[in-house]
C-alpha positions in Angstrom: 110.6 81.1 95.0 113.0 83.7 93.9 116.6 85.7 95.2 115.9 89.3 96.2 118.5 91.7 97.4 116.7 95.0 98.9 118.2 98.1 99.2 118.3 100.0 102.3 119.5 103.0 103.4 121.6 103.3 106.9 121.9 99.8 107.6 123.4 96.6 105.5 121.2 95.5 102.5 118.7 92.5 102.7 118.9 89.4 100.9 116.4 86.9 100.7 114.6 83.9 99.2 110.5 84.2 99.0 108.1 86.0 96.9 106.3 89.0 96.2 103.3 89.4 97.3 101.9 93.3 96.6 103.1 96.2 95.5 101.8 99.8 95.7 102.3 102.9 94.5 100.9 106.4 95.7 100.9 107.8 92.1 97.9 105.4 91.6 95.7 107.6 94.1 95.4 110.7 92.2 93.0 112.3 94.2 95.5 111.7 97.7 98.6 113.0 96.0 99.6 116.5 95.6 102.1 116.2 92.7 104.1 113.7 90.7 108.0 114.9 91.8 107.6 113.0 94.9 105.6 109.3 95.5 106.1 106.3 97.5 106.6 102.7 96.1 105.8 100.0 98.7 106.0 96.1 98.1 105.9 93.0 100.4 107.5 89.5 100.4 107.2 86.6 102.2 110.9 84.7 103.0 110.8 81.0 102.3 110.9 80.6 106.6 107.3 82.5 107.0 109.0 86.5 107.5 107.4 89.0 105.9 109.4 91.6 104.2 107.9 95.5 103.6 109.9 97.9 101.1 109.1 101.3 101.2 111.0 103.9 98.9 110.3 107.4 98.8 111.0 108.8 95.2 111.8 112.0 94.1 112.1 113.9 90.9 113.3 116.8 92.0 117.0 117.9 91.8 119.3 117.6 94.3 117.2 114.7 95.6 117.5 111.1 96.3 115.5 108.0 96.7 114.9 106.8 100.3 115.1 102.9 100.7 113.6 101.6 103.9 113.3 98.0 104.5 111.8 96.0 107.7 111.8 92.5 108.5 108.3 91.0 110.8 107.8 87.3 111.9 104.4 87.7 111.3 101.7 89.6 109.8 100.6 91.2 113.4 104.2 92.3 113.8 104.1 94.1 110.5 100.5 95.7 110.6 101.9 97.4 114.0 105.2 98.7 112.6 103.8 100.0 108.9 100.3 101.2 109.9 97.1 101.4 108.3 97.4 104.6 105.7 95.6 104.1 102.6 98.9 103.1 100.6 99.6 100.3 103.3 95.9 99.2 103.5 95.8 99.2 99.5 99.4 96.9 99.7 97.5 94.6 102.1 94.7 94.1 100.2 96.2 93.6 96.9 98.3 90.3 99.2 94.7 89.4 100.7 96.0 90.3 104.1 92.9 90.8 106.1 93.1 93.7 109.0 90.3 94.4 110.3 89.6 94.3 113.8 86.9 92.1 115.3 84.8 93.4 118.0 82.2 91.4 119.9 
């Protein structure tokens, strides 16, 4: 287990004791993104008590620009597959933690 302090923009940073378990990065799908002066970075964490933890920061190259730090907090996996969504960036982060969400219909 290690200390992380996340960044986040409009609200008071978030410090924590867990791991990381994915990261993802929309420069890695070429063929989704239209240009390198803007991408999005996602990673999740799970706290030592069981939260997960989802970082999102948009990046920007271009001037007059800055980074935008989002950070949300879930009890559980459920919690945090409703709030972040299924694009393909989220669904690649989930996979790379061996999250599964898919929905099972009988």
């Amino acid at each position: 287990m290690k200390e992380y302090v996340l960044k986040r923009d409009n609200g008071k940073d978030v410090r924590f004791t867990g791991k990381m378990l994915a990261e993802a990065d929309s420069r890695d799908f070429k063929s989704r993104s239209r240009g390198h002066d803007r991408w999005t970075e996602m990673a999740m964490y799970k706290t030592e008590g069981g939260s997960f933890i989802v970082s999102i920061t948009g990046r920007s190259n271009m001037p007059g620009e800055v980074d935008r730090l989002k950070v949300d907090v879930f009890k559980n996996k459920e919690d945090m597959f409703d709030k972040v969504g299924f694009s393909y960036l989220s669904k690649a982060l989930y996979d790379e933690a061996q999250l599964i969400q898919e929905e099972f219909i009988r």
